[in-house]
N, CA, C and O atoms as a Maestro MAE file, in Angstrom:
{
 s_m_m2io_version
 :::
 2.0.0
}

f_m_ct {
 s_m_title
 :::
 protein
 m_atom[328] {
  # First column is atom index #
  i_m_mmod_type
  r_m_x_coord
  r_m_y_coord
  r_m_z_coord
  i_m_residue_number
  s_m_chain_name
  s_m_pdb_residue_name
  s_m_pdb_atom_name
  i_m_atomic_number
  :::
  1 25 52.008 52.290 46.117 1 A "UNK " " N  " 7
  2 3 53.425 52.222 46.361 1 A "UNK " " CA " 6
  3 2 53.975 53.623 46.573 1 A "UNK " " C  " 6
  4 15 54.757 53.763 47.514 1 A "UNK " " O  " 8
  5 25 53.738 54.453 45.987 2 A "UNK " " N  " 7
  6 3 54.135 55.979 45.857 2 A "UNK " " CA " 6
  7 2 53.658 56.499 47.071 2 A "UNK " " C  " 6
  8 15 54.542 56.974 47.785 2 A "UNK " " O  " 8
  9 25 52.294 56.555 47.594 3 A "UNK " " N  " 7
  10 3 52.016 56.753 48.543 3 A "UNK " " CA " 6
  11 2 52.809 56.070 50.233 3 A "UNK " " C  " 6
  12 15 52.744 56.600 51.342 3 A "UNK " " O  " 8
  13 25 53.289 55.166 49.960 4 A "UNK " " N  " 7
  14 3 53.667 54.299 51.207 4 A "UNK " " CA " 6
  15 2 55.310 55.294 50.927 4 A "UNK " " C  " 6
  16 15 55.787 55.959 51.846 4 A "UNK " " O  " 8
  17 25 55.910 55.224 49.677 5 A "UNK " " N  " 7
  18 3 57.307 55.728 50.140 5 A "UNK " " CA " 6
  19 2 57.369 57.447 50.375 5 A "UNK " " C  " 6
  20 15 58.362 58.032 50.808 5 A "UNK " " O  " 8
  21 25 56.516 57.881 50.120 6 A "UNK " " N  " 7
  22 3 56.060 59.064 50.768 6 A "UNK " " CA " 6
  23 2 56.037 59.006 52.024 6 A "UNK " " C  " 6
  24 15 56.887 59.705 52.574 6 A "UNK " " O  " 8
  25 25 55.400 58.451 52.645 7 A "UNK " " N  " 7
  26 3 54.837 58.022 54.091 7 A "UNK " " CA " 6
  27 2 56.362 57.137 54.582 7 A "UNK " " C  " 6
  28 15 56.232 57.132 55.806 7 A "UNK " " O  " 8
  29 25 57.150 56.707 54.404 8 A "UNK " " N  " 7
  30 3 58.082 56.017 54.140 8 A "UNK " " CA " 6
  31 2 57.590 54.900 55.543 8 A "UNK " " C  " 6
  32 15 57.787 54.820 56.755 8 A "UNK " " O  " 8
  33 25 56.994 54.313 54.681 9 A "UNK " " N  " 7
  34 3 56.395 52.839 55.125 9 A "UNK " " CA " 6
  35 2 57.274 52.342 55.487 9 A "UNK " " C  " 6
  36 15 58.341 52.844 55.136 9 A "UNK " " O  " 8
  37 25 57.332 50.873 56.538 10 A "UNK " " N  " 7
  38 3 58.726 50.344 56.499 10 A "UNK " " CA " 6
  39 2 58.470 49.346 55.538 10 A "UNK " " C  " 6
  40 15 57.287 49.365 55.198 10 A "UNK " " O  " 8
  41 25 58.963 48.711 55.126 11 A "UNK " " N  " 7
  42 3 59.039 47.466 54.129 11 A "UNK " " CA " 6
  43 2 58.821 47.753 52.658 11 A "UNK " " C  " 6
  44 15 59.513 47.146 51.841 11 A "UNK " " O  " 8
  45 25 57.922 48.623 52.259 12 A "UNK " " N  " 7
  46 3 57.821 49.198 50.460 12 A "UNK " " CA " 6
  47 2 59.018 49.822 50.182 12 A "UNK " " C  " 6
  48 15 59.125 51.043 50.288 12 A "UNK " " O  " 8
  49 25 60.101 48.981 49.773 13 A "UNK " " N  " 7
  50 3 61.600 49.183 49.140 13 A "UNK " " CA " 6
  51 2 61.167 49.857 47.704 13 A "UNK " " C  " 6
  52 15 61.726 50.919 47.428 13 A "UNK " " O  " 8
  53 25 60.296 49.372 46.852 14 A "UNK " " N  " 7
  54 3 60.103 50.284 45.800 14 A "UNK " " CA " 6
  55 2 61.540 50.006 44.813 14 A "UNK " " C  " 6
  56 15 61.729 51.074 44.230 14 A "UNK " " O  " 8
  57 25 62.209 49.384 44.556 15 A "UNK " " N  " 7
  58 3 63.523 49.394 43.823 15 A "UNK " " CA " 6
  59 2 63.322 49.918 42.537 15 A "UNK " " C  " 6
  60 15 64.034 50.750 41.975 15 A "UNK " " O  " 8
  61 25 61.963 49.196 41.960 16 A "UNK " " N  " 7
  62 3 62.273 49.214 40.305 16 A "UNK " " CA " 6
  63 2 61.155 50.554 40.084 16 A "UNK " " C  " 6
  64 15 60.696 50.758 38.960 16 A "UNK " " O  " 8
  65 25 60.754 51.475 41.312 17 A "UNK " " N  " 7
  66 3 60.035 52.522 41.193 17 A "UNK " " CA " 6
  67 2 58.962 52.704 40.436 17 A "UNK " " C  " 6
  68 15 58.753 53.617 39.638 17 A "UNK " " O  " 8
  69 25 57.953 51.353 40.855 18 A "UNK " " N  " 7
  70 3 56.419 51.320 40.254 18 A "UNK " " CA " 6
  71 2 56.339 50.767 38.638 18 A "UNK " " C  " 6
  72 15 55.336 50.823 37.927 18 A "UNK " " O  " 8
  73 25 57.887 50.132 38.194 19 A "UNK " " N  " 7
  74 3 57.859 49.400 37.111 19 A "UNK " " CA " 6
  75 2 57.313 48.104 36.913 19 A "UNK " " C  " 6
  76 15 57.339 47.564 35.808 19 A "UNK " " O  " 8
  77 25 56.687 47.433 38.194 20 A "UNK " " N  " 7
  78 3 56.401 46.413 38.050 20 A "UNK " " CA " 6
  79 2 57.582 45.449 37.365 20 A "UNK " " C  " 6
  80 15 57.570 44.737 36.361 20 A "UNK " " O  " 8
  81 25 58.621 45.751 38.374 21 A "UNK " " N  " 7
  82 3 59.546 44.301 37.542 21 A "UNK " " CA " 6
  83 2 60.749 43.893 38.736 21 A "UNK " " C  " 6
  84 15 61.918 43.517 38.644 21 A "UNK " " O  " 8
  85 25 59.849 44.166 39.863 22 A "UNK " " N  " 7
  86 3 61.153 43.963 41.076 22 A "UNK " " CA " 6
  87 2 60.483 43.236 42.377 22 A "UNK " " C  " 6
  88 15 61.164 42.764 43.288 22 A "UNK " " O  " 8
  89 25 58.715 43.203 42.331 23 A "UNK " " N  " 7
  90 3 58.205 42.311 43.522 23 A "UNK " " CA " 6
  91 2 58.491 43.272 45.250 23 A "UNK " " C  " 6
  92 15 57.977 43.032 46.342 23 A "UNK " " O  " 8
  93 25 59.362 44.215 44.911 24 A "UNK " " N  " 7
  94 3 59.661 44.437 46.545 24 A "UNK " " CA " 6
  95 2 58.427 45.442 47.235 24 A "UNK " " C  " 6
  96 15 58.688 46.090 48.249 24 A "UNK " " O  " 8
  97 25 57.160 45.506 46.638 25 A "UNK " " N  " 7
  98 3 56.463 46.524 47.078 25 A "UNK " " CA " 6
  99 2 55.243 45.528 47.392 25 A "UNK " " C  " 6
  100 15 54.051 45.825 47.473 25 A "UNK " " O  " 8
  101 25 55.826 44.309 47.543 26 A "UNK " " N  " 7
  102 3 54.606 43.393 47.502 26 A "UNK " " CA " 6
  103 2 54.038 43.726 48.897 26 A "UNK " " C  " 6
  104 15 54.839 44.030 49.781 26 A "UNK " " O  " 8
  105 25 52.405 43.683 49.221 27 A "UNK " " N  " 7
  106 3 51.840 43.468 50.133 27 A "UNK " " CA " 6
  107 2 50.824 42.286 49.697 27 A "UNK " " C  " 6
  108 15 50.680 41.556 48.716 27 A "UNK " " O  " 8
  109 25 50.014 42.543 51.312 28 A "UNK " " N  " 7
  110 3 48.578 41.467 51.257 28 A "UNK " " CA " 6
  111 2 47.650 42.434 51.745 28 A "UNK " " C  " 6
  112 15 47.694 43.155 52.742 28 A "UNK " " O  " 8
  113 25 46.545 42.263 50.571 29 A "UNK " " N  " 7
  114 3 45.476 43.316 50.771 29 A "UNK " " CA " 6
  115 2 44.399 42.958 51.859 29 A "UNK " " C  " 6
  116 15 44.318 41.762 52.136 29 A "UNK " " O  " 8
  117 25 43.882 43.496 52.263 30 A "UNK " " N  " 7
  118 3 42.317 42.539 53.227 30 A "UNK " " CA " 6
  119 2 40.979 42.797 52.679 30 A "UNK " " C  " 6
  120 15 40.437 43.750 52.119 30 A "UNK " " O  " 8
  121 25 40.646 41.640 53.030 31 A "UNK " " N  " 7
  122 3 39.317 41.518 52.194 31 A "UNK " " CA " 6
  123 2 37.939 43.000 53.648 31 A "UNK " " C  " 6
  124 15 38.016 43.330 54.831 31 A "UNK " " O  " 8
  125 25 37.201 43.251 52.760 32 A "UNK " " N  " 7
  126 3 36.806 43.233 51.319 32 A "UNK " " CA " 6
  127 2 37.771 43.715 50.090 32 A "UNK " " C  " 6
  128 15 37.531 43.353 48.939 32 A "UNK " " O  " 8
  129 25 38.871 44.552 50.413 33 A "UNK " " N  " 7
  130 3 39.574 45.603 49.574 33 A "UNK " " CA " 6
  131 2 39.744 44.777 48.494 33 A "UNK " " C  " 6
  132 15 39.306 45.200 47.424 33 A "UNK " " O  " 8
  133 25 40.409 43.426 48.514 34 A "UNK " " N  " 7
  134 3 41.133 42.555 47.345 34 A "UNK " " CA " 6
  135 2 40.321 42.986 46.321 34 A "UNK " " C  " 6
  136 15 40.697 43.661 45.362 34 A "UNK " " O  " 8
  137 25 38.614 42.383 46.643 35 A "UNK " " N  " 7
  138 3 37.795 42.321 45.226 35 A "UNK " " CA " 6
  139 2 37.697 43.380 44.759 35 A "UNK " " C  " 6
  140 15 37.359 43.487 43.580 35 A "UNK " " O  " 8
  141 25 37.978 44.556 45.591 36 A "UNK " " N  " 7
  142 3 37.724 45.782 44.520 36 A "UNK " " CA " 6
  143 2 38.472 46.302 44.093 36 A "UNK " " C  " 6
  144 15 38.201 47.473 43.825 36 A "UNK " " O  " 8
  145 25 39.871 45.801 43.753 37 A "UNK " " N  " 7
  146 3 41.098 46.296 43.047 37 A "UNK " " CA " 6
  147 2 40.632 44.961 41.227 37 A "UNK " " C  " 6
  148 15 40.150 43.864 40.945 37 A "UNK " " O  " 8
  149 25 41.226 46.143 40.623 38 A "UNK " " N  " 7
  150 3 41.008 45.230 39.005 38 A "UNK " " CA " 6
  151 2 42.207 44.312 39.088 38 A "UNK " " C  " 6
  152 15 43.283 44.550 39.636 38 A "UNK " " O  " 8
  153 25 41.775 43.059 38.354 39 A "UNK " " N  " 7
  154 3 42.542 41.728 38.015 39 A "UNK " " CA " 6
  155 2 43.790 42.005 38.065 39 A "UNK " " C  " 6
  156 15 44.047 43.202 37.930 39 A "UNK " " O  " 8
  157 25 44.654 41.309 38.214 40 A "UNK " " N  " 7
  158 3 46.233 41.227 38.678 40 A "UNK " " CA " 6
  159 2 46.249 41.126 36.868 40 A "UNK " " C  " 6
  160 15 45.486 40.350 36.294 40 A "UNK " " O  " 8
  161 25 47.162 41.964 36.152 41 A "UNK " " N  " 7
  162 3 48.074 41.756 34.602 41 A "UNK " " CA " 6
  163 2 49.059 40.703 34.691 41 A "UNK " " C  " 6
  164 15 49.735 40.304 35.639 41 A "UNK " " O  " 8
  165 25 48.981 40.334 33.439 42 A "UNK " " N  " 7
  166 3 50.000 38.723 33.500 42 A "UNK " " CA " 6
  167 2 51.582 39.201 34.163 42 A "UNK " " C  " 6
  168 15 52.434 38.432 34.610 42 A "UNK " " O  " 8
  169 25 51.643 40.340 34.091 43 A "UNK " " N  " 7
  170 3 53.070 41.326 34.806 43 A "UNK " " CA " 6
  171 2 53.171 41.103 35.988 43 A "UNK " " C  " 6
  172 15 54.176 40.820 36.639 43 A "UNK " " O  " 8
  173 25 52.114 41.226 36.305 44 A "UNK " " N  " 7
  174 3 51.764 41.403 37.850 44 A "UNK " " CA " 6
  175 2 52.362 40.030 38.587 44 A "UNK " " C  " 6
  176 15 53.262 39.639 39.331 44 A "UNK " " O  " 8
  177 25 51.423 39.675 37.977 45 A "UNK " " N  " 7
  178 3 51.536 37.975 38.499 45 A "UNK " " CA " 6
  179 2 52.390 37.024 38.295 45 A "UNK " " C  " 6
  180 15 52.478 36.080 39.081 45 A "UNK " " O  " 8
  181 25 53.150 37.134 37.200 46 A "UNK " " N  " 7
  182 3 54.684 36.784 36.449 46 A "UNK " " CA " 6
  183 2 55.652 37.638 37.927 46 A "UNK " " C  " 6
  184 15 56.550 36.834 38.176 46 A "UNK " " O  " 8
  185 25 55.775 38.700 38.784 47 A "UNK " " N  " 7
  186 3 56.746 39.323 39.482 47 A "UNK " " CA " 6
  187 2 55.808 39.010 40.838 47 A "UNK " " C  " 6
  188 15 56.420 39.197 41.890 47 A "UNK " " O  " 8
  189 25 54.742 38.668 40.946 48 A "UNK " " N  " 7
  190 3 54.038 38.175 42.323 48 A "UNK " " CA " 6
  191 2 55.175 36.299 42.325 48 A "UNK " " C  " 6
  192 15 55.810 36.008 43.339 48 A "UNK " " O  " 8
  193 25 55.180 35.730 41.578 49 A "UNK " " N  " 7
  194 3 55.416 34.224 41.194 49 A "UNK " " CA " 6
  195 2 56.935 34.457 42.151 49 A "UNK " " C  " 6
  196 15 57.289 33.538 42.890 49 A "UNK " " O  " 8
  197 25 57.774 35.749 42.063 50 A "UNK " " N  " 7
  198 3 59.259 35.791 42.388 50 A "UNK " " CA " 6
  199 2 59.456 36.547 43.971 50 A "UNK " " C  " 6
  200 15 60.488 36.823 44.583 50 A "UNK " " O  " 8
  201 25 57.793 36.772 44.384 51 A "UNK " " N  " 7
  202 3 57.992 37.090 45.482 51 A "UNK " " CA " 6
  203 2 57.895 36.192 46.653 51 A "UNK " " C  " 6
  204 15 57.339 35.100 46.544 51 A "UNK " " O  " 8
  205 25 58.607 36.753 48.201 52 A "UNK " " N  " 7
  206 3 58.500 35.304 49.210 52 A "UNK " " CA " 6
  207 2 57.138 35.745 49.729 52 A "UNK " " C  " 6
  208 15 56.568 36.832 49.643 52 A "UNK " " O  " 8
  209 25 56.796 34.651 50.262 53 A "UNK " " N  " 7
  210 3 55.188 34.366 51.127 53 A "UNK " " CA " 6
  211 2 54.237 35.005 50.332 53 A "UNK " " C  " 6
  212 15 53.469 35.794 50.883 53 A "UNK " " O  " 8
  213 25 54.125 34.729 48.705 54 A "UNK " " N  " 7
  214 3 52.983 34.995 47.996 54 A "UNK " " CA " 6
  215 2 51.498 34.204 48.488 54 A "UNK " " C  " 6
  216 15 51.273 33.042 48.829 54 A "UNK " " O  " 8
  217 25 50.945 34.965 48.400 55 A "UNK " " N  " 7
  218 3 49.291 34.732 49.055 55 A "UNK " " CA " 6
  219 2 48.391 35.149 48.032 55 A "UNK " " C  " 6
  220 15 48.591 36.034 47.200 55 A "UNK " " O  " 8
  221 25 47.436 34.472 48.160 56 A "UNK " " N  " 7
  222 3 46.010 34.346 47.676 56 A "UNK " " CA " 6
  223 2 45.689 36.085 47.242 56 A "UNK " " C  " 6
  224 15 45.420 36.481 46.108 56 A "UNK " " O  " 8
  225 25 45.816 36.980 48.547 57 A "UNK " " N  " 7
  226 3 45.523 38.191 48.855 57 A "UNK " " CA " 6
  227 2 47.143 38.900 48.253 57 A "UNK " " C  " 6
  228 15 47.610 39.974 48.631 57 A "UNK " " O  " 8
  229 25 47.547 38.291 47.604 58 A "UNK " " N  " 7
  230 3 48.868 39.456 47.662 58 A "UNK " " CA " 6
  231 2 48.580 40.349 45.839 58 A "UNK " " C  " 6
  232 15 47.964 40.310 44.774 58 A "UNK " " O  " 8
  233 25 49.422 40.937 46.520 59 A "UNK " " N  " 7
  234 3 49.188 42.084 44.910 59 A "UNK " " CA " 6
  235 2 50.592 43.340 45.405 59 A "UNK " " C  " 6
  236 15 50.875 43.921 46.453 59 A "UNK " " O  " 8
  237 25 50.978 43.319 44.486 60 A "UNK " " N  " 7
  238 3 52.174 44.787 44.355 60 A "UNK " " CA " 6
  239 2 51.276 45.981 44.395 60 A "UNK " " C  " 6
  240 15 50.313 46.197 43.659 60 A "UNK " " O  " 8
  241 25 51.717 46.695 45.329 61 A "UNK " " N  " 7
  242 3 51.468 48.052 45.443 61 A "UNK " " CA " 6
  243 2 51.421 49.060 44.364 61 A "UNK " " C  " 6
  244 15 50.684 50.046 44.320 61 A "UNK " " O  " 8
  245 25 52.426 48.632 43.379 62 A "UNK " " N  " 7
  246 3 52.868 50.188 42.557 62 A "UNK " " CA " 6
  247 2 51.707 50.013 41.190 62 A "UNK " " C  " 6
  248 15 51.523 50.703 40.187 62 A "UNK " " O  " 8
  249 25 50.983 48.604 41.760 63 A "UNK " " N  " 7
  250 3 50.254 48.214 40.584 63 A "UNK " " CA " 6
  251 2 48.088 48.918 40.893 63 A "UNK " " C  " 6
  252 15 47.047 48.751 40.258 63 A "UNK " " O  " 8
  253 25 48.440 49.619 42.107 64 A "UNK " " N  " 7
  254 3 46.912 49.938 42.831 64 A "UNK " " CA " 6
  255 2 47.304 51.426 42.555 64 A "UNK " " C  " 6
  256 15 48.243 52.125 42.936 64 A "UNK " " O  " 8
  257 25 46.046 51.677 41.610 65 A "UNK " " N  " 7
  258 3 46.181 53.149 41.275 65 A "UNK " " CA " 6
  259 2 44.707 53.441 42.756 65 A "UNK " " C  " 6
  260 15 43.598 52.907 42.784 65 A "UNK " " O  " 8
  261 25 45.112 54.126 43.453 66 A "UNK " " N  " 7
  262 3 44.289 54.556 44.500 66 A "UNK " " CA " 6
  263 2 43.103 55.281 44.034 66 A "UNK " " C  " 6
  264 15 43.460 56.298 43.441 66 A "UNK " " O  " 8
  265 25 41.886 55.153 44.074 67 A "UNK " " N  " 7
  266 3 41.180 56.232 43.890 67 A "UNK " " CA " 6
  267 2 40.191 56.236 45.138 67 A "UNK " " C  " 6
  268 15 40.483 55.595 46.147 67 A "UNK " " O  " 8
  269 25 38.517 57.283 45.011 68 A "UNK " " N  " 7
  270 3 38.089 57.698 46.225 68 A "UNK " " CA " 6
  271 2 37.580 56.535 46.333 68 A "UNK " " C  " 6
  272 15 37.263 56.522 47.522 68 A "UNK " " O  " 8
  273 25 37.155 55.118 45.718 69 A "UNK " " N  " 7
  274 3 36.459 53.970 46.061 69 A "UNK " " CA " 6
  275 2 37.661 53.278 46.881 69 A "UNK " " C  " 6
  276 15 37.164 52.493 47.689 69 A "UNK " " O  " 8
  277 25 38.964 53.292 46.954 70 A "UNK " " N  " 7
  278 3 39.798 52.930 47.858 70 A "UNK " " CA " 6
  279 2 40.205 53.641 49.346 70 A "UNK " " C  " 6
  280 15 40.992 53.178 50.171 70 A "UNK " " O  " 8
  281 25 39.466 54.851 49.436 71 A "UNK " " N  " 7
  282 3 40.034 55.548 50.287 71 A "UNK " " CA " 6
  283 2 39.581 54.320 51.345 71 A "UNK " " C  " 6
  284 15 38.772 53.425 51.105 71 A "UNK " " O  " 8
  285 25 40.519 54.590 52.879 72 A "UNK " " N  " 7
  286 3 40.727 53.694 54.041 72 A "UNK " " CA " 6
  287 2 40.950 52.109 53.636 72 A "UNK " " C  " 6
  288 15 40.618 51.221 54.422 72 A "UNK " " O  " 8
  289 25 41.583 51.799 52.249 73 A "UNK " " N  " 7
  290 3 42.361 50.460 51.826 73 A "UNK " " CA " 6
  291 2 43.269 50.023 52.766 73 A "UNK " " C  " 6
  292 15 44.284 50.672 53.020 73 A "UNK " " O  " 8
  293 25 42.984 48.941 53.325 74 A "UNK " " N  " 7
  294 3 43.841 47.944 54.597 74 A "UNK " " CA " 6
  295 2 44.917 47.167 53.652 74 A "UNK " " C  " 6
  296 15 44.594 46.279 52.863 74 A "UNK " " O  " 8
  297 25 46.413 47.697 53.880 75 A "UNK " " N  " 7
  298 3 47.771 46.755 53.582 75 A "UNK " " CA " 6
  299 2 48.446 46.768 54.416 75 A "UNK " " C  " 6
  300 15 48.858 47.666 55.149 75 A "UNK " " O  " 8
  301 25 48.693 45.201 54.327 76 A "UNK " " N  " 7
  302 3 49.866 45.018 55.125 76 A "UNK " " CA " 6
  303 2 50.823 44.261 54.861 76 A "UNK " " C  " 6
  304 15 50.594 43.119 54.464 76 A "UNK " " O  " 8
  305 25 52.185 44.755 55.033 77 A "UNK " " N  " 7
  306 3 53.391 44.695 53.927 77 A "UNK " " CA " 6
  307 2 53.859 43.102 53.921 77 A "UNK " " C  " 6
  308 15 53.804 42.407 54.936 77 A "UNK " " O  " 8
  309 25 54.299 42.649 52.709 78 A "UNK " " N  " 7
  310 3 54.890 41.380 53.387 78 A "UNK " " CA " 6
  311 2 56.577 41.913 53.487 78 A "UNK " " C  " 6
  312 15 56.934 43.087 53.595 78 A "UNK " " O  " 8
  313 25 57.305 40.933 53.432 79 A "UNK " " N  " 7
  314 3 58.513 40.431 54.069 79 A "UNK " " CA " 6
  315 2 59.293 40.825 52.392 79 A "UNK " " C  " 6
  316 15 59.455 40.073 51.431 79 A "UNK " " O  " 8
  317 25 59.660 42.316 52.561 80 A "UNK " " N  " 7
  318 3 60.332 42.321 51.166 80 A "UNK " " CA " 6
  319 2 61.764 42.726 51.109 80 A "UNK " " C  " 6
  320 15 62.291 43.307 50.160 80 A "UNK " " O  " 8
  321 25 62.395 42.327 52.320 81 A "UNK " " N  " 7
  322 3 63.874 42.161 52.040 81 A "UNK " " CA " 6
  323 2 64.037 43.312 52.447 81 A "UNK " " C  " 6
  324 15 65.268 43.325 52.437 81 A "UNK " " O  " 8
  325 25 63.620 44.726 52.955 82 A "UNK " " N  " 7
  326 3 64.054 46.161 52.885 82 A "UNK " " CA " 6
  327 2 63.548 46.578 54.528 82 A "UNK " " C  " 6
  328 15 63.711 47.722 54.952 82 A "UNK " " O  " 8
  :::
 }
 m_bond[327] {
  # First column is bond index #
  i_m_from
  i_m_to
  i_m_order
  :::
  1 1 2 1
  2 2 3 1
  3 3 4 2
  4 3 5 1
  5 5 6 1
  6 6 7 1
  7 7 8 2
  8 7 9 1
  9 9 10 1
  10 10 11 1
  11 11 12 2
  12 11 13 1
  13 13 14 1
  14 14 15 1
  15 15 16 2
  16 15 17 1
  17 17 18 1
  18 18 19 1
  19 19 20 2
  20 19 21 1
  21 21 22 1
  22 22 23 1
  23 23 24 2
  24 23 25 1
  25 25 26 1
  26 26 27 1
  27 27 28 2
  28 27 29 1
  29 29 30 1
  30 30 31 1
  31 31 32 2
  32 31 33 1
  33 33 34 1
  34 34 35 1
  35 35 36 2
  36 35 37 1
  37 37 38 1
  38 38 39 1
  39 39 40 2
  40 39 41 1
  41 41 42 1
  42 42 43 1
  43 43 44 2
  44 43 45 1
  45 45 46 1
  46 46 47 1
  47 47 48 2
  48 47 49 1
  49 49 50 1
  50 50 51 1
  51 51 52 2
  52 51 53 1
  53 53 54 1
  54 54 55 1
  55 55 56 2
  56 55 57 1
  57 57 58 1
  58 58 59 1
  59 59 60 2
  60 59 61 1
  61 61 62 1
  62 62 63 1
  63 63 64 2
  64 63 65 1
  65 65 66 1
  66 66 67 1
  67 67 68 2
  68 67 69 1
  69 69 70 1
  70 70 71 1
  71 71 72 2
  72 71 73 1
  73 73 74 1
  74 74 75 1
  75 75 76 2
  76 75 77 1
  77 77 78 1
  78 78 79 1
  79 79 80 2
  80 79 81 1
  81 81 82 1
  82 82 83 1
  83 83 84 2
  84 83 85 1
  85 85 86 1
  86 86 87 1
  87 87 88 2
  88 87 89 1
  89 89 90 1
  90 90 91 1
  91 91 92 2
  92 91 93 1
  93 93 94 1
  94 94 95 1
  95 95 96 2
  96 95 97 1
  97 97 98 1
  98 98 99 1
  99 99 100 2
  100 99 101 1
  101 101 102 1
  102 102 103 1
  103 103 104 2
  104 103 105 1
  105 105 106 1
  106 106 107 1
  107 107 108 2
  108 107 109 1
  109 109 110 1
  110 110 111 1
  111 111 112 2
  112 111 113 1
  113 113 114 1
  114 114 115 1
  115 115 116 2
  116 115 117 1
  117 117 118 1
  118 118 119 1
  119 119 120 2
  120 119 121 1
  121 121 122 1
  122 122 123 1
  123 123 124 2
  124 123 125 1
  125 125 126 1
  126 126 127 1
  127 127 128 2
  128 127 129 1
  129 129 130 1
  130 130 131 1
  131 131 132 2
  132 131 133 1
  133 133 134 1
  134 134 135 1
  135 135 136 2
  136 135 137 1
  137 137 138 1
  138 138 139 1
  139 139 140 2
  140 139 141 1
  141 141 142 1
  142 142 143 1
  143 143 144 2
  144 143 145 1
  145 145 146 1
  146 146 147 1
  147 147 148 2
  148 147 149 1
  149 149 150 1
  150 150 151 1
  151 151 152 2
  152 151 153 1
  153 153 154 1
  154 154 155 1
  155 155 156 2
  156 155 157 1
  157 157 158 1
  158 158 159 1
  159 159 160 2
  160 159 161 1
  161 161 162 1
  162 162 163 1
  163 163 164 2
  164 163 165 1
  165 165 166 1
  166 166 167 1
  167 167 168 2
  168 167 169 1
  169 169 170 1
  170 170 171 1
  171 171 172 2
  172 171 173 1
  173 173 174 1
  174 174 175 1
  175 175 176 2
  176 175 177 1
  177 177 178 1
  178 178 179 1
  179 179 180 2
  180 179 181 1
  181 181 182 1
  182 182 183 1
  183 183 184 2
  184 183 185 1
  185 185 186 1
  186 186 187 1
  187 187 188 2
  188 187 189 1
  189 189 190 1
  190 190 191 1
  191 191 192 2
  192 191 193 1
  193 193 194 1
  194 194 195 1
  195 195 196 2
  196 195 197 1
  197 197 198 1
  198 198 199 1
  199 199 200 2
  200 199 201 1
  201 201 202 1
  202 202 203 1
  203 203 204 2
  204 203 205 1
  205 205 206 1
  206 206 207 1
  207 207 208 2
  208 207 209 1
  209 209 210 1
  210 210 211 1
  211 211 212 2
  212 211 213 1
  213 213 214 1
  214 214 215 1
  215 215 216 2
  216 215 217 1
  217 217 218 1
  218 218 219 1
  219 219 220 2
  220 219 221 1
  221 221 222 1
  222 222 223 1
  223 223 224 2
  224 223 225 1
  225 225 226 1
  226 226 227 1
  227 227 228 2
  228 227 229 1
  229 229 230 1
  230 230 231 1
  231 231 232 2
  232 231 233 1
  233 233 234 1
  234 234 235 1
  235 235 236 2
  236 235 237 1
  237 237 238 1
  238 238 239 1
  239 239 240 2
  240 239 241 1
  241 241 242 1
  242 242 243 1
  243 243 244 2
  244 243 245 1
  245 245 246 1
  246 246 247 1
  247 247 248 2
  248 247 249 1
  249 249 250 1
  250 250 251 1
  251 251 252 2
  252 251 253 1
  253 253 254 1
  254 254 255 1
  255 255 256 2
  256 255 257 1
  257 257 258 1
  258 258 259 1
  259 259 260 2
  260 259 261 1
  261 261 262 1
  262 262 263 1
  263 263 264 2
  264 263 265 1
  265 265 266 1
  266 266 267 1
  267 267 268 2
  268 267 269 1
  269 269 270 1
  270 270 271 1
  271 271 272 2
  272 271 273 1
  273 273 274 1
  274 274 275 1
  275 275 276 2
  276 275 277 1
  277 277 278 1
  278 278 279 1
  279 279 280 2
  280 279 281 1
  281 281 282 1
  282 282 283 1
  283 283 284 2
  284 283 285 1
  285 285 286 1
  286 286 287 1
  287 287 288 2
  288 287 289 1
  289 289 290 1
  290 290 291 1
  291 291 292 2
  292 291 293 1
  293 293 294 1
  294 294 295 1
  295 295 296 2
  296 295 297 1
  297 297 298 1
  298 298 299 1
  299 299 300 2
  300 299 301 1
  301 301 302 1
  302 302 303 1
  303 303 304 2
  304 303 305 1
  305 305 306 1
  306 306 307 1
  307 307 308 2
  308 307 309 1
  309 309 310 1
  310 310 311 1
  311 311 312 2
  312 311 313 1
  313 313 314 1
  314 314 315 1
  315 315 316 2
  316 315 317 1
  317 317 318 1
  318 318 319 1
  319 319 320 2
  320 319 321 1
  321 321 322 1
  322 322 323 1
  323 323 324 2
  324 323 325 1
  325 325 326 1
  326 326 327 1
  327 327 328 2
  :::
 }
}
């Protein structure tokens, strides 16, 4: 998430600024990437539940701590109101 509003992505609104409690940084990851991000936290998935066009593949941004096993990670934003 930090990275995209750096980059000032269009769609990562970022509101609640990587608090995990606002859904607007939601994307959809692509496979292979999904499996190699760790399990969605009941947080996660409790503020995924309040986002629109939640998917199989979706996961909040501010919740992917990037490291070098992610470098060239494929997202693409959903529909977050911004």
């Amino acid at each position: 998430m930090e990275a995209a509003v750096d980059a000032d992505v269009d769609g990562i609104v970022a509101e609640c600024g990587g608090a995990c409690a606002c859904a607007t940084c939601h994307a959809y990851i692509a496979e292979p990437w999904f499996a190699r991000l760790p399990p969605l936290s009941d947080m996660e998935d409790a503020m995924l539940d309040s986002a629109t066009g939640r998917r199989a593949n979706s996961r909040l941004t501010c919740q992917i701590e990037l490291t070098d096993e992610l470098t060239g990670i494929e997202v693409h934003v959903a529909d977050n109101g911004g």
